[in-house]
N, C-alpha and C positions, 0 to 999 in steps of 0.2 A: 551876328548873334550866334549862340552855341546853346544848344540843349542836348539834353538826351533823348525825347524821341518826336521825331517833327509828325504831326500829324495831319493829312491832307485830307481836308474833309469837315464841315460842322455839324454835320446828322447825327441821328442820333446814336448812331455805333462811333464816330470820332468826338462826339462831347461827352459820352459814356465811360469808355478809353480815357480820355485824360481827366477826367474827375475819377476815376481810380487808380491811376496815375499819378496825380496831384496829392490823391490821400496816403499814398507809400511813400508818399516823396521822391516822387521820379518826375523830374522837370519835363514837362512837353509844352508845345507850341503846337495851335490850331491856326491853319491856312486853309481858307475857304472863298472862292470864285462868287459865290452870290451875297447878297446881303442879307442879314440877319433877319428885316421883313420877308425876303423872296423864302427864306428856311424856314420858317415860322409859320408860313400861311401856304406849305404844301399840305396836301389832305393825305390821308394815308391811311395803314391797317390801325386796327385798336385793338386786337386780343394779344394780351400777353400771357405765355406760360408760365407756371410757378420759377422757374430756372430766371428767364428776369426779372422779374419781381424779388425775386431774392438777390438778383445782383443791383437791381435800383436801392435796396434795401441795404445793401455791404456800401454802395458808395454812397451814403447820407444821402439820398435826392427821392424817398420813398413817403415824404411826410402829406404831402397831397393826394400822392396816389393812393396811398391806403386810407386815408381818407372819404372819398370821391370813386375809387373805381369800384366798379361791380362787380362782385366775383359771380361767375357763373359755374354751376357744378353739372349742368349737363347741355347737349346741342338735340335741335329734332332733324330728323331725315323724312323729307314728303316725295310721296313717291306712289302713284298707283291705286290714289284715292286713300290713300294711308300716312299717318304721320307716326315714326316710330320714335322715340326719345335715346337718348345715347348715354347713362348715368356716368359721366366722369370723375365722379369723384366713387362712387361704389366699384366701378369695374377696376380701377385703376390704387384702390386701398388708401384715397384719401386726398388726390389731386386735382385741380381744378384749374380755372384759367380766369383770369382777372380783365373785365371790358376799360380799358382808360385809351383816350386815342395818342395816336403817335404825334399829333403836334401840344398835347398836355403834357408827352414824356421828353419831349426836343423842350419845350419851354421851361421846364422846369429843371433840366441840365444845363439851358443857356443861364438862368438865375446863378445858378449853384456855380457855373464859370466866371459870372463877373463877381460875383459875393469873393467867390477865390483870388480874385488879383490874376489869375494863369493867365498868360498873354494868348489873345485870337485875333486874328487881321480876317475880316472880312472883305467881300469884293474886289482879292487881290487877284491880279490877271498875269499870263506868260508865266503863268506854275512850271517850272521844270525840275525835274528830279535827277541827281549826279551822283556819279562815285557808287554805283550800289553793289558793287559786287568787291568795293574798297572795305577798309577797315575805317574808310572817313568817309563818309555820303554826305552828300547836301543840297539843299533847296534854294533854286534862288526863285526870286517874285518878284512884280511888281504892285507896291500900295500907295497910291496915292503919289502916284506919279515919280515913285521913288522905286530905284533897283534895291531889292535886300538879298540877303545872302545868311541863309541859316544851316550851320555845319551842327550835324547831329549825327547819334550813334547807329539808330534806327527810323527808318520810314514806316508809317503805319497808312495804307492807304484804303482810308473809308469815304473815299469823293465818288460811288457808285459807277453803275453801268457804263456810264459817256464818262467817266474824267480820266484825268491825265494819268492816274498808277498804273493802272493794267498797258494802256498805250504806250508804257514806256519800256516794257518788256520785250524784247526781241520774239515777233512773231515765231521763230525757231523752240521757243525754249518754253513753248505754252502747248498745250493739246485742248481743243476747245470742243465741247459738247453744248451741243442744241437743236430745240426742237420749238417751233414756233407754230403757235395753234390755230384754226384756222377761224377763228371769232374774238369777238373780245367783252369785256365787261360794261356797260354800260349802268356808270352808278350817280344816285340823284342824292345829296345832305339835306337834312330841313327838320327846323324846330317842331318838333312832334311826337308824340308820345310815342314809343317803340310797341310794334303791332301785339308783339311776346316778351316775355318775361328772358327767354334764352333764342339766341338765334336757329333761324331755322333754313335750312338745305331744303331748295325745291328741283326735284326732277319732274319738266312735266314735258308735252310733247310740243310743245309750244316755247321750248331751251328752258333753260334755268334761272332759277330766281333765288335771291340770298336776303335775306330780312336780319340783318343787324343791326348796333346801336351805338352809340357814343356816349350817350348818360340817359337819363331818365326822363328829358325832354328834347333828344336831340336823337334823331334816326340814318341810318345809312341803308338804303338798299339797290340793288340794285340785279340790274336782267341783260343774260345772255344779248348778244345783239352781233350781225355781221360785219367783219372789218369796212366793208364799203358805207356801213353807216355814218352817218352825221349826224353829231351832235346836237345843231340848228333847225335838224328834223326831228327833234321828239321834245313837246313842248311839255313843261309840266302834265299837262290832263294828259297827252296821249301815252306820258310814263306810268301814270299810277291805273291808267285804266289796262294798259299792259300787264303788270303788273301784279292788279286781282285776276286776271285770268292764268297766271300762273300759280295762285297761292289756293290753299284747300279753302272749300267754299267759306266755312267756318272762321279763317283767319283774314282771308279778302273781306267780311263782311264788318270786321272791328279796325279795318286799316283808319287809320286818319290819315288824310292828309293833307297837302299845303306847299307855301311855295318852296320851291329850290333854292337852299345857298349856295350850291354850287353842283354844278352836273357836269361831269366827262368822262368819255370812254377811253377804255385802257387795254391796250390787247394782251394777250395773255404767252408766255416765255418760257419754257426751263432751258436753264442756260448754268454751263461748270466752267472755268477755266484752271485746269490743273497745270504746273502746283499752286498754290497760293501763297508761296515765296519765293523773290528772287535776291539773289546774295542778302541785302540788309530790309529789302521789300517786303512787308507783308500787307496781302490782300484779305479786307476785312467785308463783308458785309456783300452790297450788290456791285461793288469791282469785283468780286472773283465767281458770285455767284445768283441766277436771278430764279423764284419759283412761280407757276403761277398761284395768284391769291387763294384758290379753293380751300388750301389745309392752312392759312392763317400762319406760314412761315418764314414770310420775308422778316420781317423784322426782329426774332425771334432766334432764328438764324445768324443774322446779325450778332446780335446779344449773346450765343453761343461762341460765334467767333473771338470777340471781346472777352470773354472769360478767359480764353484759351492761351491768346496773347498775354493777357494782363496777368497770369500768373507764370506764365515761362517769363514775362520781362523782370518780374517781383524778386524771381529766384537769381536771372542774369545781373539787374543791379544790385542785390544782395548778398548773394554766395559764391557771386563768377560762375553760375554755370552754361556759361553759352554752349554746353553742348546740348542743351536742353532746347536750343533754337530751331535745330532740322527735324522737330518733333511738331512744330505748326501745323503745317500742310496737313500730313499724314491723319492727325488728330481730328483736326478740323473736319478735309475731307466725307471721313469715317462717316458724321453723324450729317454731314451735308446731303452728302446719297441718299441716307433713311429718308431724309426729308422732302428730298425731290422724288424719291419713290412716292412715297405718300400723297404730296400734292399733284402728282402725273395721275395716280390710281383717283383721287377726288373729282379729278376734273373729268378724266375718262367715265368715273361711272356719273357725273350728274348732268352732264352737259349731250347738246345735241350736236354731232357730228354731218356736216354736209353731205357726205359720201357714207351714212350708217342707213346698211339695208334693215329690214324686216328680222334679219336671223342676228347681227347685233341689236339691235334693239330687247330682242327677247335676252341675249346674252347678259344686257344691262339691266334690266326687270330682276334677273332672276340672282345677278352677283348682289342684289340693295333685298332681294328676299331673304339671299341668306345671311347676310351680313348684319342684316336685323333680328334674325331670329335665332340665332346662333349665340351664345356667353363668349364663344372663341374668337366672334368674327365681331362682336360688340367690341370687345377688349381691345383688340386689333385697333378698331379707330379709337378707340377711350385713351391708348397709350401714347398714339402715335399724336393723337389729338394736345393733350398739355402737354406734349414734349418730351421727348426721350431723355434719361439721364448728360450733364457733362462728362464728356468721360476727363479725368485724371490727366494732369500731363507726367507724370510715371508714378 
């Protein structure tokens, strides 16, 4: 088989990629290790920034979403017996963030892949990647009990954190940044009306609590919890009774709630590996980069990375300009750091730390006083909140 750009990976940063790809006319192939049920029924983030939402919008796959998703124009911050509101759309001169969850954004790319005819092998196994630092790279696979061999111009690897693109890079030629926190998320789904109208950020002394939503009868939240947790030990009631005890009296007392479609805990990562190209490789999404969920920009992220590619490849299959190639990384990079800045600084101030004395604790109280009461320090999360600018690839 021959295309131009093999894509490793069916998430929604590699079926993103090649429906925009597809719509330039730029041949790619998706090659993906799980089956389409196993990608379809991962749970995941649901805020997107205006940055994809306009890019779901460029590649035709926006007609549900703007339909069905809920824009939200501001978040609350509770902290201290106080709930402070965050106006995103006023502080920021007009931008907002749109609630759709990430397996309506995967399913509704997987549609707009088969409607397209673009070839995707799913559940193909022994992925290996070749030639990358050639002017010919290629993928071979096994589907269906069959070797294939697909010679393409460009590798796009968005198969995440464990798959095979980043592993295929010479240890030597990577510098890896990481910090691994010492708690993780414990989140419960279930048909029920969302507590708030905008989600809300709880700092209480008893860890953190995060009240989001998925639609209008379907809720996410979920509470700090310690890695030595088990999942098998917090049964419904003793999640939600946990729960109201971190949420303002006011908002614990309107909770509804009910059973679990699904509860697991997730520990929480920032994680870089620079560069996020190697010769014809490029690292999309959580292969090159992981944040934790506090600032809402794993997938977002993603979506950012995919822009960045899909218009340096727009220009390389169009005008020849592959010198416009060694410009990824760099680009990419730039707006990755903001990000992990951001979601480093969220988690630091909302979360309880095992090892935080008396005098951070007051340090944390006092950065959420000013930071609420501040225009400077409002804007500051308003900005960073729907997402920074693309930047330009020249």
């Amino acid at each position: 088989m021959r295309t131009s750009v093999a894509i490793i990976g069916a998430g929604p940063s590699g079926l993103l990629l090649g429906q925009l790809l597809h719509r330039a006319g730029i041949s790619n192939v998706i090659i993906e290790r799980q089956s389409a049920e196993y990608v379809l029924g991962r749970i995941r983030a649901g805020v997107l920034e205006q940055g994809m939402v306009n890019l779901m919008r460029e590649a035709g796959v926006a007609e549900r979403m703007d339909r069905e998703g809920i824009p939200h124009e501001g978040v609350e911050l509770a902290f201290a017996g106080r709930r402070e509101r965050v106006d995103l759309k006023a502080l920021t001169g007009g931008d907002s963030v749109l609630v759709y969850g990430q397996t309506e954004v995967t399913r509704d790319l997987m549609d707009a892949r088969r409607d397209s005819g673009a070839p995707a092998f799913y559940e193909a196994s022994d992925v290996r990647l070749h030639e990358l630092k050639s002017e010919t790279p290629y993928v071979t696979f096994m589907h269906n009990g069959e070797q294939l061999r697909l010679d393409c111009d460009y590798v796009a690897g968005c198969d995440g954190f464990h798959g095979v693109s980043r592993k295929t890079i010479p240890a030597e030629s990577l510098e890896i940044f990481e910090r691994v926190y010492p708690f993780g998320w414990l989140g419960l789904l279930s048909d029920t009306p969302p507590v708030h109208d905008e989600l809300i950020y709880a700092n209480h002394e008893r860890g953190f609590a995060l009240c989001s939503m998925r639609s209008t009868t379907r809720s996410r939240y979920y509470i700090q919890v310690g890695l030595d947790e088990d999942v098998q030990d917090w049964p419904d009631e003793r999640f939600w009774d946990e729960l109201k005890l971190r949420l303002p009296e006011e908002v614990a007392t309107r909770l509804v709630t009910g059973p679990s479609l699904e509860k697991s805990i997730a520990p929480l990562r920032s994680f870089v590996a620079e560069p996020m190209q190697y010769g014809r490789l490029f690292l999309v999404g959580d292969a090159a980069h992981i944040v934790p969920p506090t600032g809402a920009k794993g997938l977002n992220l993603a979506a950012s990375d995919v822009n960045t590619l899909y218009r340096i490849l727009v220009k390389v299959f169009g005008e020849g300009r592959t010198d416009l190639v060694e410009r990824y990384s760099p680009i990419c990079l730039r707006r990755v750091w903001k990000a992990e800045r951001f979601s480093w600084w969220m988690t630091s101030l909302l979360h309880r730390f095992p090892d935080t004395d008396e005098f951070s604790r007051r340090m944390q109280q006092s950065e959420l006083d000013y930071c609420t009461s501040s225009i400077a320090g409002l804007t500051t999360i308003a900005e960073n909140y729907v997402g920074l600018p693309y930047e330009p690839i020249e």
